[in-house]
C-alpha positions in Angstrom: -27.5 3.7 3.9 -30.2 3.0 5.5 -29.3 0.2 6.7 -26.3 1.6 8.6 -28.3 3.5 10.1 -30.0 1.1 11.7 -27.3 -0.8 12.4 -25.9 1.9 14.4 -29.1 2.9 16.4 -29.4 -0.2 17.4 -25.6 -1.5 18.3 -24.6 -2.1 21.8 -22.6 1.0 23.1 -19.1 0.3 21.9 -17.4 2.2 24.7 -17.7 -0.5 27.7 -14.4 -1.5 27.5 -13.0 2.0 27.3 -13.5 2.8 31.0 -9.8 3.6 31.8 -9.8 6.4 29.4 -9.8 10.4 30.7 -13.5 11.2 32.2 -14.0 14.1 29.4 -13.1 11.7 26.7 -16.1 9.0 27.8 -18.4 11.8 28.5 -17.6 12.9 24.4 -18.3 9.1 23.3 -20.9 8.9 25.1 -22.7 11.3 23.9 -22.0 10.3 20.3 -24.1 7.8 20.6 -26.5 9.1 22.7 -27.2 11.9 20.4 -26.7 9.8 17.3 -29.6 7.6 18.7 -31.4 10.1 19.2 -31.2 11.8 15.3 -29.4 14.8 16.5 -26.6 14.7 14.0 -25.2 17.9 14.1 -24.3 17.3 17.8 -23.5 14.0 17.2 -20.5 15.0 14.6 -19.6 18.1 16.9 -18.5 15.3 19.7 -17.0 12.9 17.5 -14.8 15.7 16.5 -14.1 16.6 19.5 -13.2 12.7 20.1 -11.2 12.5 17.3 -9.1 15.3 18.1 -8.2 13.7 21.6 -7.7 10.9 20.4 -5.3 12.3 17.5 -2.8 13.3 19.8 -2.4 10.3 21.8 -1.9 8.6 18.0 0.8 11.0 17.4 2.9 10.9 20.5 5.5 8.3 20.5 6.6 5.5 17.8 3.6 4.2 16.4 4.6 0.7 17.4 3.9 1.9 21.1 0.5 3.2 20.6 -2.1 1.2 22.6 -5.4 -0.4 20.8 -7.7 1.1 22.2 -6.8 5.0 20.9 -6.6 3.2 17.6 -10.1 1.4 18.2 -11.6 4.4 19.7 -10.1 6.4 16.6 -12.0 3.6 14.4 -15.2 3.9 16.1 -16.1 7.6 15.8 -14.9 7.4 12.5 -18.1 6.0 11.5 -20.5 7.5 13.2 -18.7 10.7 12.0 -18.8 9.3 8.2 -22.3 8.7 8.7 -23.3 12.2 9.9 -21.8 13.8 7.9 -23.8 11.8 4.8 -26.7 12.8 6.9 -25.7 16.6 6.9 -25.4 16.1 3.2 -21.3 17.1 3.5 -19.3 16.5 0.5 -19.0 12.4 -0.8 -15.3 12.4 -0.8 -15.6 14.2 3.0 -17.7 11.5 4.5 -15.3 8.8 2.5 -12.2 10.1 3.5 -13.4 9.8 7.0 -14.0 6.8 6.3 -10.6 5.9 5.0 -8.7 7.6 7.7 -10.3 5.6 10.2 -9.2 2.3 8.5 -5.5 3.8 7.9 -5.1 5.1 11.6 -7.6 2.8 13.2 -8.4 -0.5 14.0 -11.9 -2.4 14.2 -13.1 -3.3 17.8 -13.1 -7.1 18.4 -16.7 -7.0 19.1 -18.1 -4.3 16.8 -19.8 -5.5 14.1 -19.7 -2.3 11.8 -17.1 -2.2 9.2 -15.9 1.0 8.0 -14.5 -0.9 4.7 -17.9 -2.0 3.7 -19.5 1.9 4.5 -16.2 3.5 2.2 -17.1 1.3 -0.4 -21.2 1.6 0.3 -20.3 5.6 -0.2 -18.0 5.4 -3.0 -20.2 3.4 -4.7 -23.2 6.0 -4.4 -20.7 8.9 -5.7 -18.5 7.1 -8.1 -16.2 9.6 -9.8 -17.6 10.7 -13.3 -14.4 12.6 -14.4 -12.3 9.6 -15.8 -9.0 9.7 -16.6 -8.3 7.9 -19.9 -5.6 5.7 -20.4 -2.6 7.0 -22.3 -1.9 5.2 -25.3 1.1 3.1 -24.8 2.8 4.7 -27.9 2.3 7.9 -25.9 4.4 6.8 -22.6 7.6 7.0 -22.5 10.1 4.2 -21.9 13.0 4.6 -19.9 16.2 3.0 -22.3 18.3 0.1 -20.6 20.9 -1.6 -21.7 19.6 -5.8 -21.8 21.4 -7.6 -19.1 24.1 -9.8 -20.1 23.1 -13.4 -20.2 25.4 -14.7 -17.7 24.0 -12.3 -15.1 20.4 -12.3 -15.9 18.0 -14.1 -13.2 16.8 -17.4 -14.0 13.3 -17.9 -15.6 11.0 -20.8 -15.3 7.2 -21.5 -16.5 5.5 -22.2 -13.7 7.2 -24.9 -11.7 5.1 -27.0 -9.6 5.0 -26.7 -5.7 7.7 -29.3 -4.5 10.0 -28.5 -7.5 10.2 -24.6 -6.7 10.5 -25.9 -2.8 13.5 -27.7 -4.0 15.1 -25.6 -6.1 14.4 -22.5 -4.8 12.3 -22.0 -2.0 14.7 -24.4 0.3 18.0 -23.1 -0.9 16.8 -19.3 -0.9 17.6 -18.6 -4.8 15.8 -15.8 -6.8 13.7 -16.9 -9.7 10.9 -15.5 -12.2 8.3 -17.6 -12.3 6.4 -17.0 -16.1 3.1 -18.3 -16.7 1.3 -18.3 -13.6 -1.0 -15.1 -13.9 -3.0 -15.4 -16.4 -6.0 -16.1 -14.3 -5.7 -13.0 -12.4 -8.3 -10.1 -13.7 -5.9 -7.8 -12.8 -4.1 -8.7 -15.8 -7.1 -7.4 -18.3 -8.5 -4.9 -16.2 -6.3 -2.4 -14.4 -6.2 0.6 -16.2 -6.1 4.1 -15.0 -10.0 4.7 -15.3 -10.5 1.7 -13.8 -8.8 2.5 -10.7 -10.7 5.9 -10.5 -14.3 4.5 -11.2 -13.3 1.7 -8.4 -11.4 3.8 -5.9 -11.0 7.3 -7.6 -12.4 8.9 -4.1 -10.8 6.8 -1.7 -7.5 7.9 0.3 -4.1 6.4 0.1 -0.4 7.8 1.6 1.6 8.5 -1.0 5.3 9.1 -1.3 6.6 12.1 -2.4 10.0 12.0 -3.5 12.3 10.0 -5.8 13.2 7.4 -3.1 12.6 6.9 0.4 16.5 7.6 1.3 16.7 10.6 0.3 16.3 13.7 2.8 13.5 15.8 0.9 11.3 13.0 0.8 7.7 12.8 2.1 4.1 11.4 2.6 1.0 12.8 1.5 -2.6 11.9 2.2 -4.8 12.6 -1.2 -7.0 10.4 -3.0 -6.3 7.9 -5.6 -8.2 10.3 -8.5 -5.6 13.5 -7.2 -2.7 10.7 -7.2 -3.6 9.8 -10.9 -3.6 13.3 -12.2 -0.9 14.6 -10.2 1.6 12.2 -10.6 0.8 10.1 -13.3 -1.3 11.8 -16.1 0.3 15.6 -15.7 3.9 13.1 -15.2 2.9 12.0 -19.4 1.9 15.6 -20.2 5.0 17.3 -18.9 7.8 14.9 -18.7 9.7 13.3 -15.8 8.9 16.2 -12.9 11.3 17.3 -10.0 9.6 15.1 -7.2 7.5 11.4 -8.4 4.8 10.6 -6.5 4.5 6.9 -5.6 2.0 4.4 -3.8 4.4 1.8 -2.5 4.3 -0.6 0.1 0.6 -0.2 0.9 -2.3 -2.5 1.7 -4.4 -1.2 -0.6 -6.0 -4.8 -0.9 -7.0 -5.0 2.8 -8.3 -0.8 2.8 -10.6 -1.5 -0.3 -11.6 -5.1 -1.1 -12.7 -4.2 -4.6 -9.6 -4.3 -5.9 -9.1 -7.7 -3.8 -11.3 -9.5 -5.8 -8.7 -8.6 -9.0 -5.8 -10.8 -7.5 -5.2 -14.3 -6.7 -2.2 -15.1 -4.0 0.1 -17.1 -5.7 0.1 -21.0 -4.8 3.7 -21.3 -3.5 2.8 -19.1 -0.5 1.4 -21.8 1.3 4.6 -23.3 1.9 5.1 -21.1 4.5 4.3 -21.4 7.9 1.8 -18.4 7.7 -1.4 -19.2 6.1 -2.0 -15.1 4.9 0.6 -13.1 3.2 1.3 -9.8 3.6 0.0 -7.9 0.1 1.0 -4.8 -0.7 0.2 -2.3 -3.6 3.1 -0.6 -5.9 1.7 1.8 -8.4 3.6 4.6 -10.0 4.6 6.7 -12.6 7.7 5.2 -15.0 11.0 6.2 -13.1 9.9 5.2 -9.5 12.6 3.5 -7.6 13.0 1.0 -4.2 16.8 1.5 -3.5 18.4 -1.5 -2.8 17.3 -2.9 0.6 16.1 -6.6 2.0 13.1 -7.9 3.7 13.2 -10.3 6.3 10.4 -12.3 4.4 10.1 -14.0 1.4 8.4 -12.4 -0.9 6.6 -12.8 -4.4 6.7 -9.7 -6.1 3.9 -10.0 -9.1 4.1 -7.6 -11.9 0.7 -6.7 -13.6 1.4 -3.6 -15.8 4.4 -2.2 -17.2 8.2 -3.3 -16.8 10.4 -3.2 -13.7 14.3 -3.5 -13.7 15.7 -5.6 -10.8 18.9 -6.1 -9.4 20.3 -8.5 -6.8 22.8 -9.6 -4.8 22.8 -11.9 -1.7 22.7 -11.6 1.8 26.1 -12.1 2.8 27.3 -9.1 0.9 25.9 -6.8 3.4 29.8 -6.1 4.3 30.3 -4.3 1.1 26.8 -2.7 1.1 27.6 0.5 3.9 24.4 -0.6 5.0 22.6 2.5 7.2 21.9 2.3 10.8 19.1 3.4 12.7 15.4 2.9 11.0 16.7 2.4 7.7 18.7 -0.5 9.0 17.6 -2.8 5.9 19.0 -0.7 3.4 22.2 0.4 1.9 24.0 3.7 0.8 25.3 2.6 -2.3 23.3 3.8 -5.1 23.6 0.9 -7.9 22.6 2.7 -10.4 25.1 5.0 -10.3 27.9 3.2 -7.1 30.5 6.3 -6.3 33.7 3.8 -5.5 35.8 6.4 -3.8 32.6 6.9 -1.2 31.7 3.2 -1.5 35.1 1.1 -2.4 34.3 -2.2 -1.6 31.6 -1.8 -3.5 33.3 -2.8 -6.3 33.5 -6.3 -5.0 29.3 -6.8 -5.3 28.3 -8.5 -8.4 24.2 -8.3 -9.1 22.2 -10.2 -11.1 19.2 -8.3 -13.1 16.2 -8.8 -15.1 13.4 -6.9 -16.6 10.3 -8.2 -14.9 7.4 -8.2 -17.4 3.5 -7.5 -17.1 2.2 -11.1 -15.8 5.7 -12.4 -14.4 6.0 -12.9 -10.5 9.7 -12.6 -9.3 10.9 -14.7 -6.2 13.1 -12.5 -3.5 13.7 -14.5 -0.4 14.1 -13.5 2.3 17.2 -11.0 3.3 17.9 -11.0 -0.7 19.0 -7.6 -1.4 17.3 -5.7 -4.3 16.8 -2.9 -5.8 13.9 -1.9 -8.4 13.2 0.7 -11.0 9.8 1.2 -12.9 10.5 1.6 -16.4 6.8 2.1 -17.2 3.7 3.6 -15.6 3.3 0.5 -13.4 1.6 -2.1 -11.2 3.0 -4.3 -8.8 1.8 -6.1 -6.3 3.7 -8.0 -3.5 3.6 -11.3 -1.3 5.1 -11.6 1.9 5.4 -15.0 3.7 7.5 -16.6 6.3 
């Protein structure tokens, strides 16, 4: 810590290119690092807060897609000078880290500042690791959601890791699903996710979670809480007590990019580079057995990697969208028909979709290209991790 300290004193007042921004607001960042600089840290966190509050609102008015850089950078800026006072003012650890982590999930790192508030979450996490660990429930213990095995003929097709110009071919080019077996075994992942190991890793750190049994429905929800409250809420006391009324589940997330601990676990799958985009998009799915991703498409291919537990996916191709009732608006990528369960006098032409489906097992990777339509059910506490790539 001491170290970020001195990094701050010392860094070149962020706030130059900020001069556009309301007179009372500069004065307030300003003085942040005047009075940071000058050890005063109690007045130092009272005008980040201050800041942040300003700079809160212009965050949360409008579509988020129309918010301007520079709140977000500002947002990301006092963020650590607020982390690091409060650490200085001896707050609570997960205070000062969820600071931390709500400037990476709201913010975004100024092109010239050289502080990065990944590297200070994980600095503070590491100082005040967790020592309440959840233990793993013995897999005897969980229980399995029963399926009827998918008929042969409509099963998707499995191959051991095909070489890059054969799944190009066959494939990639034609845009055909496929499980690729065989090709994670060299991912850590594999031998050390676990339940305490995500707590002792990241057990303090904040993530949104979903709240809800799928995004579709009207009661559902996101909730800020850390990934130690997500384990016991939704997983462990989910074991304990059986299948509750609302899951809780950490989908679509970068949890990779938010903390790079859990980074080093993974290894992006070879076939991405045959896309014109050199990095993927990776995204985190971890949840309780009985989470679900109604069926929907992406306009990317994507490489969905399964490290623990079993998923059940079905799918159907993109020119079915006429029988899909697909919904308008911002869920535009996703249909009405549940599959599990399709109501035909709701949904009649429905009846003319034919899916295939496949239990995707713990180190399998499952090839969706792009506009593909699936939908995915965990049938185990699970971990999933996603690629996508155009």
């Amino acid at each position: 810590m001491e170290r970020i300290r001195t990094s701050l004193s010392i860094a070149r007042d962020p706030w130059g290119s900020f001069e556009q921004v309301h007179p009372v607001l500069l004065s307030d960042l300003k003085r942040v690092t005047q009075t940071f600089g000058l050890v005063q840290y109690e007045q130092c966190l009272a005008s980040c807060q201050y800041a942040l509050d300003y700079v809160w609102e212009k965050l949360n008015t409008g579509h988020w897609k129309d918010i301007s850089d520079q709140w977000r950078q500002i947002y990301y800026s006092v963020s650590y000078y607020k982390s690091v006072c409060l650490y200085e003012l001896h707050h609570p650890p997960l205070k000062c880290i969820k600071t931390c982590d709500m400037g990476i999930l709201m913010g975004v790192k100024p092109l010239k500042w050289d502080l990065c508030l990944k590297e200070l979450a994980s600095t503070l996490h590491k100082l005040h690791e967790s020592t309440e660990l959840v233990k793993d429930i013995p897999a005897a213990k969980i229980p399995r959601l029963e399926l009827i095995s998918p008929s042969k003929d409509k099963s998707i097709q499995r191959v051991s890791c095909p070489s890059l110009e054969s799944f190009r071919k066959q494939w990639l080019s034609i845009g055909q699903p496929v499980i690729i077996t065989d090709c994670m075994h060299h991912w850590p992942a594999l031998d050390k996710w676990s339940l305490a190991y995500f707590q002792t890793v990241a057990g303090l750190r904040t993530v949104p979670v979903e709240i809800g049994s799928r995004y579709t429905d009207d009661d559902w929800s996101q909730q800020l809480l850390t990934i130690s409250q997500f384990i016991q809420q939704y997983i462990v006391k989910h074991q304990a007590e059986g299948a509750p009324a609302r899951r809780g589940y950490l989908a679509q997330h970068q949890l990779f990019d938010q903390i790079p601990e859990l980074r080093d676990d993974i290894i992006v799958p070879e076939y991405c580079c045959l896309g014109e985009s050199p990095d993927p998009d990776i995204n985190a799915w971890f949840g309780p057995e009985g989470t679900v991703s109604p069926l929907h498409q992406d306009p990317k291919d994507n490489l969905l990697c399964q490290v623990k537990g079993r998923k059940l996916v079905k799918l159907c191709p993109p020119d079915m969208a006429d029988c899909l009732y697909v919904n308008e608006g911002m869920l535009a990528n996703t249909s009405q028909v549940d599959v599990e369960s399709i109501d035909l006098q709701k949904f009649p032409l429905a009846a003319k979709v034919s899916f295939t489906e496949s239990v995707l097992h713990p180190g399998e990777m499952l090839f969706i290209p792009a506009k593909y339509w699936h939908h995915v059910r965990s049938l185990d506490l699970s971990f999933s991790v996603s690629f996508w790539w155009s």
